[in-house]
VEXGU-515937 format. One record per residue (C-alpha): residue number from 1; residue in three letters; x, y, z. Coordinates in steps of 0.02 Angstrom, whole numbers. Last residue first. Layout:
VEXGU-515937
[node NUM Ala [X Y Z]],
...
END
This chain:
VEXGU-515937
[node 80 Unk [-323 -132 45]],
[node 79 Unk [-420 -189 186]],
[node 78 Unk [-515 -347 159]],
[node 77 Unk [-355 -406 48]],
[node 76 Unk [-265 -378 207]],
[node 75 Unk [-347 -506 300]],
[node 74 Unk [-304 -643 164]],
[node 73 Unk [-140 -598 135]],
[node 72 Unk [-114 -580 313]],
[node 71 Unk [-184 -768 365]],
[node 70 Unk [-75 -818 191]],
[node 69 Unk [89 -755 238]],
[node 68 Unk [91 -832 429]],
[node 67 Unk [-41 -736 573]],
[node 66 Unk [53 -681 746]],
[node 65 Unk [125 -520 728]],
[node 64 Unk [-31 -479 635]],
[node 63 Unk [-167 -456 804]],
[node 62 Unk [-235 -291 764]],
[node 61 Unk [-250 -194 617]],
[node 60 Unk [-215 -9 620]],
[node 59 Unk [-213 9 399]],
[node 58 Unk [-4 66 439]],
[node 57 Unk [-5 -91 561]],
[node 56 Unk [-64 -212 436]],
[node 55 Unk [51 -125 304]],
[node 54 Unk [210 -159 411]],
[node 53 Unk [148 -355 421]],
[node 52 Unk [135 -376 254]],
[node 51 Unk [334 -279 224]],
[node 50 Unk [378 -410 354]],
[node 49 Unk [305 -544 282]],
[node 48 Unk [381 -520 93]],
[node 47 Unk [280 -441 -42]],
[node 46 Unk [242 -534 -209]],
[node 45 Unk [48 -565 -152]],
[node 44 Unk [43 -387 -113]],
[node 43 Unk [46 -332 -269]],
[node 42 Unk [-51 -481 -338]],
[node 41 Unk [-205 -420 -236]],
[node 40 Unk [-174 -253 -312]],
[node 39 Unk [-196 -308 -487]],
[node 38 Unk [-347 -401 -455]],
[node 37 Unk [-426 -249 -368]],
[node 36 Unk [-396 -103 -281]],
[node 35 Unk [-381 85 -345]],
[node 34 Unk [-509 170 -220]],
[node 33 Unk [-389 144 -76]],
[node 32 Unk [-257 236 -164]],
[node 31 Unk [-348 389 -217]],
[node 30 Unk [-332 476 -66]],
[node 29 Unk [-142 460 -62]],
[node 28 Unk [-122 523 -213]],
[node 27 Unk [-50 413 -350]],
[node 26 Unk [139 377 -406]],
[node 25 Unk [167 291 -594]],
[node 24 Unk [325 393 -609]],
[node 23 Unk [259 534 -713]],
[node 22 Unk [125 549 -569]],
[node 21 Unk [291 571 -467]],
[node 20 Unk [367 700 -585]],
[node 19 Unk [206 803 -594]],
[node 18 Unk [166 793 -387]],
[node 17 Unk [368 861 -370]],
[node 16 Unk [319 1008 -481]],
[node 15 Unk [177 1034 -393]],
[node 14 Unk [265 1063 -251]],
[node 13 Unk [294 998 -47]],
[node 12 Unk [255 815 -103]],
[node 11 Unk [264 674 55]],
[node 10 Unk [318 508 -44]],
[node 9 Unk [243 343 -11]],
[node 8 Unk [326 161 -66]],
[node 7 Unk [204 12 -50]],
[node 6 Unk [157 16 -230]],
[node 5 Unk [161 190 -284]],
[node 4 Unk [85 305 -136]],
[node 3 Unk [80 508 -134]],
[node 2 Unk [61 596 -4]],
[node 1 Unk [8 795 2]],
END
């Protein structure tokens, strides 16, 4: 299973690991696109370009390497 807090994911081999990562404020994978909103927005919002452009290619987006902050802000919003 992955698990996803922010824009840091974890692969879990136990159950044990799952506990102490839920613990830390980590979600399943899965469950990460269903969790957007306000609050997420402002995640990404606070992240630099590079770590905006590495999510653009993670959610297979074309054409980032040339779009500023706000172009990817505003595409990614769509996605995330």
């Amino acid at each position: 299973m992955r698990m996803i807090n922010r824009n840091v994911e974890r692969v879990v081999e136990s159950e044990a690991q799952a506990t102490k990562l839920r613990a830390a404020g980590f979600i399943e994978l899965g469950e990460h696109k269903e969790e957007t909103g306000v609050s997420q927005t402002k995640d990404i919002s606070s992240m630099n370009i590079a770590d905006l452009k590495a999510m653009a290619k993670e959610n297979g987006l074309e054409g980032y390497s040339s779009l500023n902050k706000e172009e990817l802000l505003a595409v990614l919003k769509d996605v995330v």
